[in-house]
Jmol script that loads the backbone (N, CA, C; Angstrom):
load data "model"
ATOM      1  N   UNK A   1     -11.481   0.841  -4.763  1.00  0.00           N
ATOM      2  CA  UNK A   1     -11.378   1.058  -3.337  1.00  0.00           C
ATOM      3  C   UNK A   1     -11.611  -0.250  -2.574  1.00  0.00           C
ATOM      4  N   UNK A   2     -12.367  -1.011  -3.068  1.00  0.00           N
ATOM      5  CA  UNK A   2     -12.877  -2.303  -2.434  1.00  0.00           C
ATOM      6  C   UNK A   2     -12.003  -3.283  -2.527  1.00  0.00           C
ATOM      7  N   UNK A   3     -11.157  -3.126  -3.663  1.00  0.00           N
ATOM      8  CA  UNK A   3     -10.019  -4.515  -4.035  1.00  0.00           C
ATOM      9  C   UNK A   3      -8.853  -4.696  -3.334  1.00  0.00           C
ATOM     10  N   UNK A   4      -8.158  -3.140  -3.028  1.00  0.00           N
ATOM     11  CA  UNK A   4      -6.953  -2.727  -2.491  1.00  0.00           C
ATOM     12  C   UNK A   4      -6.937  -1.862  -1.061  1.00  0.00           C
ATOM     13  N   UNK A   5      -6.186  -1.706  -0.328  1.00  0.00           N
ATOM     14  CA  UNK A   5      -6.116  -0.424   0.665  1.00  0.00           C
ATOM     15  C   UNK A   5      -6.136   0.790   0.086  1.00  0.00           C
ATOM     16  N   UNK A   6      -6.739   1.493   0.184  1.00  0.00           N
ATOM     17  CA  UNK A   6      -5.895   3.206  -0.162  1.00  0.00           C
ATOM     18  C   UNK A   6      -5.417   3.891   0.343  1.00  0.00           C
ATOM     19  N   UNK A   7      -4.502   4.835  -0.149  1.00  0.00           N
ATOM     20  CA  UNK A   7      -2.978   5.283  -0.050  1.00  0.00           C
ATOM     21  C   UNK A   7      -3.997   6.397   0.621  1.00  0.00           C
ATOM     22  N   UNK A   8      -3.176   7.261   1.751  1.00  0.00           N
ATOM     23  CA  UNK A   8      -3.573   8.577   2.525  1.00  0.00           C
ATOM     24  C   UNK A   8      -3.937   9.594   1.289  1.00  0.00           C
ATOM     25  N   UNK A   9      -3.394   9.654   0.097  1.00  0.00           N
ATOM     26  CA  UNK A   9      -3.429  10.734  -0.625  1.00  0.00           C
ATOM     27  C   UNK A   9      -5.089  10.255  -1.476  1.00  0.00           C
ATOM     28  N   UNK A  10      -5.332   9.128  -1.559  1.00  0.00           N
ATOM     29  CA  UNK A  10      -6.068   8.851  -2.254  1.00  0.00           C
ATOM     30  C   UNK A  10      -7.989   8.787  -2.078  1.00  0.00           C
ATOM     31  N   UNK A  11      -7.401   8.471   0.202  1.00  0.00           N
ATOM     32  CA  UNK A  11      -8.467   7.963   0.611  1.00  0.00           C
ATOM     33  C   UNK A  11      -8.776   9.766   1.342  1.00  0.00           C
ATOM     34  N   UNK A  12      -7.893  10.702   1.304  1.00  0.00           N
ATOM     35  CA  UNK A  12      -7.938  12.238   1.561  1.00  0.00           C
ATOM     36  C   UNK A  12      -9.066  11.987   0.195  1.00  0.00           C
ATOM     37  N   UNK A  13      -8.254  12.704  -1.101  1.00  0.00           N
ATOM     38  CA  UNK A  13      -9.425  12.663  -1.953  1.00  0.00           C
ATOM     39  C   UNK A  13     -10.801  12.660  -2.403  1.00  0.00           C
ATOM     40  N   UNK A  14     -10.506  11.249  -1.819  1.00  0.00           N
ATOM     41  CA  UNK A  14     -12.247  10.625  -1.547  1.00  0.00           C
ATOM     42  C   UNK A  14     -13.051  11.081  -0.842  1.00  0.00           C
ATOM     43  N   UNK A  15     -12.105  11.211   0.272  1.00  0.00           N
ATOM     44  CA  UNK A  15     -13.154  11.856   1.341  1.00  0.00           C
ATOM     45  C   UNK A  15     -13.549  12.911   1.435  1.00  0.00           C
ATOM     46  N   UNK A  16     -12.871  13.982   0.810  1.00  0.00           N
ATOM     47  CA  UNK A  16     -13.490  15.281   0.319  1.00  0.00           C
ATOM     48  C   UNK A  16     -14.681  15.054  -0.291  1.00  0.00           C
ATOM     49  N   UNK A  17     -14.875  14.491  -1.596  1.00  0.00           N
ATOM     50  CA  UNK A  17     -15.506  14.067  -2.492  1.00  0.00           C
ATOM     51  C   UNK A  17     -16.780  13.841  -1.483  1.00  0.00           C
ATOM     52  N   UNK A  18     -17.171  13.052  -1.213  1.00  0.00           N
ATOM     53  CA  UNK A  18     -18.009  12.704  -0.382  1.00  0.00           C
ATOM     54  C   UNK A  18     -18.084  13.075   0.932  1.00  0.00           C
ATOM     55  N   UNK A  19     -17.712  13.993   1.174  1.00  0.00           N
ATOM     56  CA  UNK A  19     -18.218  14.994   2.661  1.00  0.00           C
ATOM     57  C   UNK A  19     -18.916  16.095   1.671  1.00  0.00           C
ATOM     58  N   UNK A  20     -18.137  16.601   0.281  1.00  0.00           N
ATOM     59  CA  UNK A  20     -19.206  17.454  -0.206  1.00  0.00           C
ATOM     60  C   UNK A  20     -20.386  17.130  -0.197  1.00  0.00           C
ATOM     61  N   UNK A  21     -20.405  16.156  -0.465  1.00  0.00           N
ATOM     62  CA  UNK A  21     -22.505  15.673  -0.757  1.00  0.00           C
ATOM     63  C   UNK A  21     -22.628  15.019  -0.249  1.00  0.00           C
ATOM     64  N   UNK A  22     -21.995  15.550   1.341  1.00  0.00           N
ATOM     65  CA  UNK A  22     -22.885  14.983   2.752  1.00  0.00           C
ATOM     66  C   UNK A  22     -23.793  16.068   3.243  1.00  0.00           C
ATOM     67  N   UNK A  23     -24.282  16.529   2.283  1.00  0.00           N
ATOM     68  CA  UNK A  23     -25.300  17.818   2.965  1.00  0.00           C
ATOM     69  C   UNK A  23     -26.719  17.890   2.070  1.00  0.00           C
ATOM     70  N   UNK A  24     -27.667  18.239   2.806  1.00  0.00           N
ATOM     71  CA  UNK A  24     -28.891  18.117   1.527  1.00  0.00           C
ATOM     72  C   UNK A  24     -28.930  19.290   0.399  1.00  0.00           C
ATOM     73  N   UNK A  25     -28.542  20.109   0.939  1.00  0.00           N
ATOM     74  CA  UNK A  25     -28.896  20.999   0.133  1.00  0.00           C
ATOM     75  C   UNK A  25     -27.780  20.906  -1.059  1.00  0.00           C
ATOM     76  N   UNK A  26     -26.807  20.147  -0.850  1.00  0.00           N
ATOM     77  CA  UNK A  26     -25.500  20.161  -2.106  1.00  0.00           C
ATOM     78  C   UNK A  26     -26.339  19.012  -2.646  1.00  0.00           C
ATOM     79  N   UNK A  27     -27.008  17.978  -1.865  1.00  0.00           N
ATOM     80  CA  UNK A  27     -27.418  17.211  -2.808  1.00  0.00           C
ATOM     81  C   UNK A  27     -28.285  17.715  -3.914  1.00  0.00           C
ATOM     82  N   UNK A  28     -29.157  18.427  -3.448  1.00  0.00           N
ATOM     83  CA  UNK A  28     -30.534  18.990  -4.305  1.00  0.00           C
ATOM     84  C   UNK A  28     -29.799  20.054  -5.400  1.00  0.00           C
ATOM     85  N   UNK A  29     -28.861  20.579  -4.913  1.00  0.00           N
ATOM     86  CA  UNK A  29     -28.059  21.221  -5.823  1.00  0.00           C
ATOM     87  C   UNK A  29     -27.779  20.184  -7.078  1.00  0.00           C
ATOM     88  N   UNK A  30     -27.151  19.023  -6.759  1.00  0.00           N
ATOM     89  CA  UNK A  30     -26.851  18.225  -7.968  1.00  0.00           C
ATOM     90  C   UNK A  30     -27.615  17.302  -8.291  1.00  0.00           C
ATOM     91  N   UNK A  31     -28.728  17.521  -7.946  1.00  0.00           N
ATOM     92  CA  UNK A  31     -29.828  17.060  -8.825  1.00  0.00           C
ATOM     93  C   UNK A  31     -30.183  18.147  -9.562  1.00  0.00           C
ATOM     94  N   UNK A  32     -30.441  19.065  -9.389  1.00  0.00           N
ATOM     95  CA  UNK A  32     -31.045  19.880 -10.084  1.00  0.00           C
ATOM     96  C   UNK A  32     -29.847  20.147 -11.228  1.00  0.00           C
ATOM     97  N   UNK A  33     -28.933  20.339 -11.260  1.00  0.00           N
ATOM     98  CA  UNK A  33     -27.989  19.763 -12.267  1.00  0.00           C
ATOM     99  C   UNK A  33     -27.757  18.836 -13.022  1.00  0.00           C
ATOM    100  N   UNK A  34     -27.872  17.267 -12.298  1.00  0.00           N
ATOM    101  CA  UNK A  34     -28.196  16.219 -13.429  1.00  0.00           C
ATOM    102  C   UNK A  34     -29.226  16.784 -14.098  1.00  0.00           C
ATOM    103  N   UNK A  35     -30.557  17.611 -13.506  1.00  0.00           N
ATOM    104  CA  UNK A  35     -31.546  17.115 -14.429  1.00  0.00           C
ATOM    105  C   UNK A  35     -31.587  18.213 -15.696  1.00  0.00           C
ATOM    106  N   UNK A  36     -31.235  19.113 -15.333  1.00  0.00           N
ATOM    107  CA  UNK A  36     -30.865  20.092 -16.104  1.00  0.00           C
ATOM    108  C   UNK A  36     -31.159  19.862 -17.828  1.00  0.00           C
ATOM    109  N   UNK A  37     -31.885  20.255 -18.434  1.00  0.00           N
ATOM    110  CA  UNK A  37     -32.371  19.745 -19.743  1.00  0.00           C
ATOM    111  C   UNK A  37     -30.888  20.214 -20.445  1.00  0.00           C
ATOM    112  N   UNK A  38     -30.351  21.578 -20.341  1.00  0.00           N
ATOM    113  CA  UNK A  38     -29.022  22.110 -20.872  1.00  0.00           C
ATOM    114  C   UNK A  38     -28.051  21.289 -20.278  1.00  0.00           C
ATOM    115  N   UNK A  39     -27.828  20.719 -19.707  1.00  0.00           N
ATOM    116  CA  UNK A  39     -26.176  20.464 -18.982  1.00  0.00           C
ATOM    117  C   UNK A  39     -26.348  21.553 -17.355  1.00  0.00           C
ATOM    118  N   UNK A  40     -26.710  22.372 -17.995  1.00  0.00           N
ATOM    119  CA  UNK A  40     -26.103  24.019 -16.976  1.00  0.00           C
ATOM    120  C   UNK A  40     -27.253  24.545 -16.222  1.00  0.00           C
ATOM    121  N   UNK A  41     -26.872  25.060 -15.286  1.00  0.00           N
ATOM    122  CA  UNK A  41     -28.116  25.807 -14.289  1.00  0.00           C
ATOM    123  C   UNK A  41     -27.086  27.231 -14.204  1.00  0.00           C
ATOM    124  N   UNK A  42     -27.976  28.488 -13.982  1.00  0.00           N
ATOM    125  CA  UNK A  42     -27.641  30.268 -13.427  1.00  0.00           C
ATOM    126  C   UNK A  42     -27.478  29.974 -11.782  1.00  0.00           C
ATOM    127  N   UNK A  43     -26.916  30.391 -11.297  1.00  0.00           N
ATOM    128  CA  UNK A  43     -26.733  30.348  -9.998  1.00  0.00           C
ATOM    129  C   UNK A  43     -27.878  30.855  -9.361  1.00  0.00           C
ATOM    130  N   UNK A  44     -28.535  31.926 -10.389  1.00  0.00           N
ATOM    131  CA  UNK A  44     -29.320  32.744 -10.166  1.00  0.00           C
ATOM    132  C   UNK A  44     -30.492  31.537  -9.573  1.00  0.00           C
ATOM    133  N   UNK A  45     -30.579  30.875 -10.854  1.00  0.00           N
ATOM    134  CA  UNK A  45     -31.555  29.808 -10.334  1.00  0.00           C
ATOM    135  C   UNK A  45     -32.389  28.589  -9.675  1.00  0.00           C
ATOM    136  N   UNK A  46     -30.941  28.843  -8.482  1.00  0.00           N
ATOM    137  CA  UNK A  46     -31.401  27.998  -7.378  1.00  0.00           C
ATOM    138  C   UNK A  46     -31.871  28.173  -6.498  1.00  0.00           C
ATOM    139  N   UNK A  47     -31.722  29.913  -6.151  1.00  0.00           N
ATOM    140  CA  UNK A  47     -32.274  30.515  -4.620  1.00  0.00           C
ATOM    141  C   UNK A  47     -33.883  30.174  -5.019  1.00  0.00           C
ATOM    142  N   UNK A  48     -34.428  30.596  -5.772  1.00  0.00           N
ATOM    143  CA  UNK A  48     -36.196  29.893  -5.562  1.00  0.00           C
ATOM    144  C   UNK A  48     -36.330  28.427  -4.896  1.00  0.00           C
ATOM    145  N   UNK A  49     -36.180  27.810  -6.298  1.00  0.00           N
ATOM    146  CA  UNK A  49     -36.374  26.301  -5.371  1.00  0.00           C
ATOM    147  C   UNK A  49     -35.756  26.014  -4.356  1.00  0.00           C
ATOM    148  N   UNK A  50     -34.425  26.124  -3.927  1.00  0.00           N
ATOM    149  CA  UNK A  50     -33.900  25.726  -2.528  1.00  0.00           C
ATOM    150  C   UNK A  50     -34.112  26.864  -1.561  1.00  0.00           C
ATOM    151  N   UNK A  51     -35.302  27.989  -1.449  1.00  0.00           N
ATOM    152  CA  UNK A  51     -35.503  28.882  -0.171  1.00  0.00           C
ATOM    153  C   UNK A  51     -34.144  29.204   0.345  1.00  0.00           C
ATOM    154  N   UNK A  52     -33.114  29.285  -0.206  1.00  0.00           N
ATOM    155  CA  UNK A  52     -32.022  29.767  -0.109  1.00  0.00           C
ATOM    156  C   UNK A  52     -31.386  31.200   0.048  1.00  0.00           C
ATOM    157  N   UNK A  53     -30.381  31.516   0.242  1.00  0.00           N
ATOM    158  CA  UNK A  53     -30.130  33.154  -0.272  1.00  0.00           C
ATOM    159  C   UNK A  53     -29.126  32.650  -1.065  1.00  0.00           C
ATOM    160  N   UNK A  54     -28.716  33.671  -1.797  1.00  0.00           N
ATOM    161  CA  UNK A  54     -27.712  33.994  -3.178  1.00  0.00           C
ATOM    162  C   UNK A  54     -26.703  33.617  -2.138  1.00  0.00           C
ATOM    163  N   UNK A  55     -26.241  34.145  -0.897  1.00  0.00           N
ATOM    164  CA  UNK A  55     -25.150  34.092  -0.930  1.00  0.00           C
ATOM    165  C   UNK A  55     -24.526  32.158  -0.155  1.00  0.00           C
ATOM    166  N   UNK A  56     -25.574  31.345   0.610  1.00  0.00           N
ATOM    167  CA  UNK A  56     -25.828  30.517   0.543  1.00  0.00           C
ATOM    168  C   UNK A  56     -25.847  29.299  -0.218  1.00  0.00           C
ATOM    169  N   UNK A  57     -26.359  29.703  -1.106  1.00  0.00           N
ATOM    170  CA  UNK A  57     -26.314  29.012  -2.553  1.00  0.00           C
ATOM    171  C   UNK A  57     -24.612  28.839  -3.486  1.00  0.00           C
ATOM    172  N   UNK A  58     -24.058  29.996  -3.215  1.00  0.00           N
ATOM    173  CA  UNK A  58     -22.947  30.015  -3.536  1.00  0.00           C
ATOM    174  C   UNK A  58     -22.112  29.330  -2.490  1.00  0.00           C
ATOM    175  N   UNK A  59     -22.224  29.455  -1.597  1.00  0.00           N
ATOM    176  CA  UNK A  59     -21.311  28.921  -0.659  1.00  0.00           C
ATOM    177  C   UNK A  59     -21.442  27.135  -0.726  1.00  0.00           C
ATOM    178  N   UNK A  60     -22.361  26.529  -0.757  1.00  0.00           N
ATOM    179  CA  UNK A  60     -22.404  25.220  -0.990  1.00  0.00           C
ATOM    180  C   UNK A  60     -21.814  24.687  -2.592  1.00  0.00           C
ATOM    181  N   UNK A  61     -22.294  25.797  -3.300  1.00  0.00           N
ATOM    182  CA  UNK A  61     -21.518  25.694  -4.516  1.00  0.00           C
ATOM    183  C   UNK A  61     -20.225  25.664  -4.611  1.00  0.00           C
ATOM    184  N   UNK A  62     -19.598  26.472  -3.929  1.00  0.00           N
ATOM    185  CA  UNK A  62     -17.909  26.353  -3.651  1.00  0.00           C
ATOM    186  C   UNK A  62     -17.327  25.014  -3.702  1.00  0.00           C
ATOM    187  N   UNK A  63     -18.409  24.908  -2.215  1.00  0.00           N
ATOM    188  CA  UNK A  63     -18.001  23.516  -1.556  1.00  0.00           C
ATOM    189  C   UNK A  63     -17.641  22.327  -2.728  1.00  0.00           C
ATOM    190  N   UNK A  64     -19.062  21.992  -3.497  1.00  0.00           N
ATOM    191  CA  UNK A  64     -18.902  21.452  -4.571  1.00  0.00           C
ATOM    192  C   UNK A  64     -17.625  21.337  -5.555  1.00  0.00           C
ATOM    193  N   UNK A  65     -17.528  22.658  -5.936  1.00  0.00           N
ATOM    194  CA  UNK A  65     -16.566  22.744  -6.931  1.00  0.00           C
ATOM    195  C   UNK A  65     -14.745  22.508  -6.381  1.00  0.00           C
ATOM    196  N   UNK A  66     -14.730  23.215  -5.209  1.00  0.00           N
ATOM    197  CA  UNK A  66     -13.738  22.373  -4.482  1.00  0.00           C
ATOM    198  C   UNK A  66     -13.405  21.017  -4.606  1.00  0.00           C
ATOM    199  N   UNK A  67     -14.338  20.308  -4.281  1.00  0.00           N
ATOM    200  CA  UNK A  67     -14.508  18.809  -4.595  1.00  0.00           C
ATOM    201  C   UNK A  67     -14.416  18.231  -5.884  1.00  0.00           C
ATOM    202  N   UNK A  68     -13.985  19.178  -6.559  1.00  0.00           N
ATOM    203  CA  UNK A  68     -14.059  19.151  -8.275  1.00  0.00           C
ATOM    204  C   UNK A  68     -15.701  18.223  -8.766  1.00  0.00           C
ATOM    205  N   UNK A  69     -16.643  18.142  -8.172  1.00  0.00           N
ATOM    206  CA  UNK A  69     -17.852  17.698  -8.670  1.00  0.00           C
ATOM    207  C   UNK A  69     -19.089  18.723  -9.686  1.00  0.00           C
ATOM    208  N   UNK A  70     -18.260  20.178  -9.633  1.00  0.00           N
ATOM    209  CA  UNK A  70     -19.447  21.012 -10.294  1.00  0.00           C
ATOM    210  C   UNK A  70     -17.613  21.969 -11.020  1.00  0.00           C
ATOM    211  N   UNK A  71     -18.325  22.422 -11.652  1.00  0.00           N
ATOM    212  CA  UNK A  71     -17.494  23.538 -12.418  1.00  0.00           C
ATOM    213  C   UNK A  71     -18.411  24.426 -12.791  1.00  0.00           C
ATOM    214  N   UNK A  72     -17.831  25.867 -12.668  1.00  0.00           N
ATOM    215  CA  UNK A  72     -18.737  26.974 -13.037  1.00  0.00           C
ATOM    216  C   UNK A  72     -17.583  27.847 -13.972  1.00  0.00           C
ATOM    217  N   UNK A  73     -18.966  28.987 -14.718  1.00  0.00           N
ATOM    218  CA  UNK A  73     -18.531  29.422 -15.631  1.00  0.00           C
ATOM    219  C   UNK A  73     -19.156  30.604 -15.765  1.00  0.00           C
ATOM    220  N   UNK A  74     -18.523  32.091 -15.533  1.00  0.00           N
ATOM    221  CA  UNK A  74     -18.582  33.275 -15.550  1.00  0.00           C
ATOM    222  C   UNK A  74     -19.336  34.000 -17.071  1.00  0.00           C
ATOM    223  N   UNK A  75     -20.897  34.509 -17.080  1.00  0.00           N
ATOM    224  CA  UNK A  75     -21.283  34.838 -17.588  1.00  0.00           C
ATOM    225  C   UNK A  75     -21.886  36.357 -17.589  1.00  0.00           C
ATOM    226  N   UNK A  76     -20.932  37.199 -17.299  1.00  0.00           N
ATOM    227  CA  UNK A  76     -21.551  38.799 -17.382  1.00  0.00           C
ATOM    228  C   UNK A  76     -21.518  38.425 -15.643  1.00  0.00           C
ATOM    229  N   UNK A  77     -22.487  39.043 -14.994  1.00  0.00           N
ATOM    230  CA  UNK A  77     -22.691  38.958 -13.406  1.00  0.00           C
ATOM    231  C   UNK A  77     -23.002  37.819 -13.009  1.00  0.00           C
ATOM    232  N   UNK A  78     -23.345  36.628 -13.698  1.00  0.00           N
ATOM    233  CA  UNK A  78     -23.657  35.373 -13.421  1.00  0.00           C
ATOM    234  C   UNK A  78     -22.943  34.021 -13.503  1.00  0.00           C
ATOM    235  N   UNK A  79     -23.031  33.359 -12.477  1.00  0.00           N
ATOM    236  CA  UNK A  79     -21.879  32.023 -12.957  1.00  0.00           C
ATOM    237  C   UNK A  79     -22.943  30.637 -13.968  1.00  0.00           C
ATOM    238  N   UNK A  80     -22.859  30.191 -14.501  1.00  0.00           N
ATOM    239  CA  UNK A  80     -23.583  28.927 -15.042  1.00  0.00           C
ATOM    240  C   UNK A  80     -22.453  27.918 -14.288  1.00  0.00           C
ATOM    241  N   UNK A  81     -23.513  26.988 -13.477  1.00  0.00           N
ATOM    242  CA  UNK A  81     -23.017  25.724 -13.243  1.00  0.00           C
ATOM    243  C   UNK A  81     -22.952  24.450 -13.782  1.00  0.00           C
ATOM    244  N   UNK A  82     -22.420  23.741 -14.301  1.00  0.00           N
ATOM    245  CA  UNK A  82     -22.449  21.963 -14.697  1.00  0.00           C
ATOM    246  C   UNK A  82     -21.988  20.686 -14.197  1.00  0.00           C
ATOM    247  N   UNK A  83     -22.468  19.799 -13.947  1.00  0.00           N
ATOM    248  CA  UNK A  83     -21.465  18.953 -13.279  1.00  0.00           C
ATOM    249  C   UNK A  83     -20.365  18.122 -13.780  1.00  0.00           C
ATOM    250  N   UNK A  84     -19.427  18.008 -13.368  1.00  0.00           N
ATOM    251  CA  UNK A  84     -18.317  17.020 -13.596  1.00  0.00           C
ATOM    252  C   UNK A  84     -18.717  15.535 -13.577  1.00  0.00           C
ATOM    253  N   UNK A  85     -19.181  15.439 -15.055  1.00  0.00           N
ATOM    254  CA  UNK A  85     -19.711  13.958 -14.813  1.00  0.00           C
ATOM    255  C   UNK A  85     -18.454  12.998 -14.840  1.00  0.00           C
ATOM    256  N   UNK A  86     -17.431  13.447 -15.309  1.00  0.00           N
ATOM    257  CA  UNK A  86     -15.878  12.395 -15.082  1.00  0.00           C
ATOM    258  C   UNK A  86     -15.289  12.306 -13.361  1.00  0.00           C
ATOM    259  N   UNK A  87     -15.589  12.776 -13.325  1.00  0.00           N
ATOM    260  CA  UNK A  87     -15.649  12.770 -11.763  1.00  0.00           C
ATOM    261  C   UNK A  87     -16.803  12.075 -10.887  1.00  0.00           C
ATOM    262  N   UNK A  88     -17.949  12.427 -11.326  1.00  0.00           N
ATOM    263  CA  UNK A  88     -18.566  11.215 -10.532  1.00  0.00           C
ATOM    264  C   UNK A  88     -18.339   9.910 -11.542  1.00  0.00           C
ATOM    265  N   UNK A  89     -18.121   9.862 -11.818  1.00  0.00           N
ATOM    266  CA  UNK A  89     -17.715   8.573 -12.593  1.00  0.00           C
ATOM    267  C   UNK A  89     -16.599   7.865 -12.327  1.00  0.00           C
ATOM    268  N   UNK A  90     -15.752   8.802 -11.914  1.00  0.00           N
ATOM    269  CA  UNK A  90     -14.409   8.058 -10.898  1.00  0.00           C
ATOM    270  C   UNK A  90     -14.811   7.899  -9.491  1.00  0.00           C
ATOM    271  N   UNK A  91     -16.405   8.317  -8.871  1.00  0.00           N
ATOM    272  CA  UNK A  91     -16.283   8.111  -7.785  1.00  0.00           C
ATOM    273  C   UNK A  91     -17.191   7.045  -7.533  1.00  0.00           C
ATOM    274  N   UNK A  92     -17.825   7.049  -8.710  1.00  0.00           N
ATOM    275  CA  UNK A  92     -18.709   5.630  -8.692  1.00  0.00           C
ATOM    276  C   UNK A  92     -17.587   4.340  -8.939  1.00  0.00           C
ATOM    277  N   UNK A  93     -16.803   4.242  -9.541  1.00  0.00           N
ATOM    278  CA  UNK A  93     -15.491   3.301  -9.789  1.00  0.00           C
ATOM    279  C   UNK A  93     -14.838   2.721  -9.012  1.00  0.00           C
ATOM    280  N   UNK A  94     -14.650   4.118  -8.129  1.00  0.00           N
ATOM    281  CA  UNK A  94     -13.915   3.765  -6.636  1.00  0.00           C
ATOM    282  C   UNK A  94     -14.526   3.411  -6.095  1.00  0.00           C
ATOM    283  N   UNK A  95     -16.071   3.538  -5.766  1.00  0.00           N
ATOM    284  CA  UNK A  95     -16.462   2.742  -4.408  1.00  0.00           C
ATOM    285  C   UNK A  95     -17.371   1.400  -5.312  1.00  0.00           C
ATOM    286  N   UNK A  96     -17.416   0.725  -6.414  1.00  0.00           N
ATOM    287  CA  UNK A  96     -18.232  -0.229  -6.908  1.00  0.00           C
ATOM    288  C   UNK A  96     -16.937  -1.043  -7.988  1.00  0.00           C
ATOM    289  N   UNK A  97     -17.896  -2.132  -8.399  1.00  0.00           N
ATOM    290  CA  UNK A  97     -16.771  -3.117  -8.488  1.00  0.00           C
ATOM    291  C   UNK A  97     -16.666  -2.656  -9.989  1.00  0.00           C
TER     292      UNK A  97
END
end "model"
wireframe off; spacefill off
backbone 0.3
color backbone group
């Protein structure tokens, strides 16, 4: 991003990318994901620590996964979340040398 201009399609992209985790609570969301000893967090198990509601929690989650930065995965009534570490990894790329 730093070397060249970027193309409308590219610098759209991006900017999704990073309006997702322009919010705290998506941030704390993906921390609690990096830190994740499994890879994966229950959806279930974010409304505690983030004083959240279920349906809240999901909704920032969307956001995320929209942004292709989280992917989830349907377990009986529950989603397990993980993050797209190839993706932040293209977004660390793009904005560092």
């Amino acid at each position: 991003m730093l070397s060249a201009p970027l193309g409308a399609d590219d610098a759209a992209e991006l900017a999704r990318a990073f309006s997702a985790l322009a919010d705290p609570v998506r941030l704390r969301l993906i921390s609690m994901l990096a830190a994740a000893p499994s890879g994966e967090v229950c959806v279930c198990n974010f409304v505690g620590p983030l004083s959240r509601s279920q349906g809240t929690v999901s909704h920032h989650l969307k956001i995320l996964g929209e942004a292709g930065l989280v992917r989830g995965e349907r377990r009986g009534k529950w989603v397990w979340y993980s993050l797209d570490r190839d993706r932040f990894a293209a977004l660390r790329t793009a904005i560092g040398p």
